[in-house]
Structure formats: structure tokens, C-alpha cells
Steps between C-alpha positions, in 0.01 A plus 500: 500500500681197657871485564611300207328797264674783707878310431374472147432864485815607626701265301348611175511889629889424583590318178352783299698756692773291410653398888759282574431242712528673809271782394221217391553338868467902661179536292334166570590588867290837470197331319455307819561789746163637489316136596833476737367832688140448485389151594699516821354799593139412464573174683591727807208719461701871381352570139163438378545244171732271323576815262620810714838637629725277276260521220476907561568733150666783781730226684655343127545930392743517813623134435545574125685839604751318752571241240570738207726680761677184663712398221402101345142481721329619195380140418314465811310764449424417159343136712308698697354716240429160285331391776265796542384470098479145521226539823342765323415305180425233725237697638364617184493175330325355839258794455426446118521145501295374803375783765425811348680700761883620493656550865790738431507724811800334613683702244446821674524322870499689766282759309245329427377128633664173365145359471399812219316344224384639187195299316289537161152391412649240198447134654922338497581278243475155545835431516642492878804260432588752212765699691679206671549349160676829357703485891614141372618644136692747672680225699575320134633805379712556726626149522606564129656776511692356803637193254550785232699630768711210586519381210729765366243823437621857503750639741336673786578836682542546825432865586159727459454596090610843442197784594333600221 
């Protein structure tokens, strides 16, 4: 997923958890952290793939953790997190829609490789542009809901929701 469809992701993720302002900007923050992490270290050679250490399921459990625990970070984690579902889809949609393979090792990175893939004998639908349109709805939504916002919309909270 491109930049504009991580922000979108966050802000939609943020306005449904109800944030203030501040907890939307913390959030959109965290949905870029994991390309912020990644795409500098592959340029100087350290991890293996576009998708590893920031995009890493065992790094956003201790990031998550030191979030819930440091009082108002929540929201970034909840960017982060966004980000990880939104790749994921991405990959699946890639992998129904035009190659036939998922790549989703970089969930489990360093356990197992960022290049994993998973196939299946079905041929992909012919539909490659598929996913990229439902990345630029996402960006529409949460354009509206950011005018629904602004416009006068619900009052917002500003701390975590109560544990359930």
C-alpha cells in the first residue's frame, strides 16, 4: 500500500476510536513508522525486504505494550497496527487479484524470511488494478469523515476506551 492509503487507514482507524485531533495526528504518525523503519534500512543493506523489522508482528506486541503503558501513545500504536492489516490485505488482494502468490513472512520476521510466499494452483483474477482502486476509496472515506469531522461531527475522546 502507498502512503496516501496508510494516512487513510489511520485516519479512519482514529476517527472510529473516536481521537481528538492529537490522537488522529499520533496514529497517522504510527501508520508510517513501519515504511519509516524499513526502507532506510534496506537502502543500507541491514534487513532483507521492504517488509521486515518495522513491519514485524513481535516488534508492534512490544510497541503496542509500551503504548498501552505510556499514558496518550495509544494512537500510535493503533497506526502501526493499521498499517500491518492494511499490508496484509494488500498482499492478499495482490495474490488473488494478479499473482497467485501471497508474501506474508514479514509478519513473523525474524522467524521466518520476509520473502515467504504462500501460492495455490487457481490462475489470479484478472483484475491487478483491483486493490489500488479499493486503496483510493479508503482515501475518500477518510476525506469524509475528516469534513464530517470539521464540520461539527461528534465530540472526540482523548484517552484509550475503557478495557473490556
Amino acid at each position: 500500500m502507498y502512503p496516501p492509503g496508510h494516512v487513510a487507514t489511520a485516519w479512519l482507524a482514529a476517527d472510529a476510536a473516536r481521537l481528538g485531533a492529537r490522537g488522529a495526528g499520533l496514529a497517522i504518525v504510527g501508520a508510517l513508522l513501519p515504511d519509516l523503519i524499513d526502507k532506510p534500512l534496506l537502502l543500507l543493506g541491514l534487513v532483507p525486504g521492504t517488509r521486515s523489522l518495522g513491519h514485524s508482528i513481535a516488534v508492534w506486541a512490544v510497541v503496542v505494550l509500551l503504548c498501552r503503558w505510556a499514558r496518550g501513545l495509544w494512537p500510535l500504536a493503533l497506526g502501526g497496527v493499521s498499517h500491518l492489516v492494511a499490508d496484509f490485505l494488500d498482499d492478499v488482494f495482490a495474490g488473488v487479484f494478479s499473482s497467485g502468490t501471497l508474501m506474508t513472512g514479514w509478519w513473523l520476521w525474524p522467524v521466518a524470511s520476509s520473502n515467504l510466499q504462500i501460492g495455490w494452483s487457481t490462475p489470479p483474477l484478472p483484475c491487478a488494478a483491483c486493490w489500488h482502486g479499493l486503496e483510493g476509496v479508503l482515501v475518500v472515506l477518510a476525506v469524509s469523515a475528516g469534513v464530517r469531522r470539521i464540520s461539527g461531527g461528534e465530540a472526540h475522546r482523548t484517552e484509550p476506551p475503557p478495557p473490556s
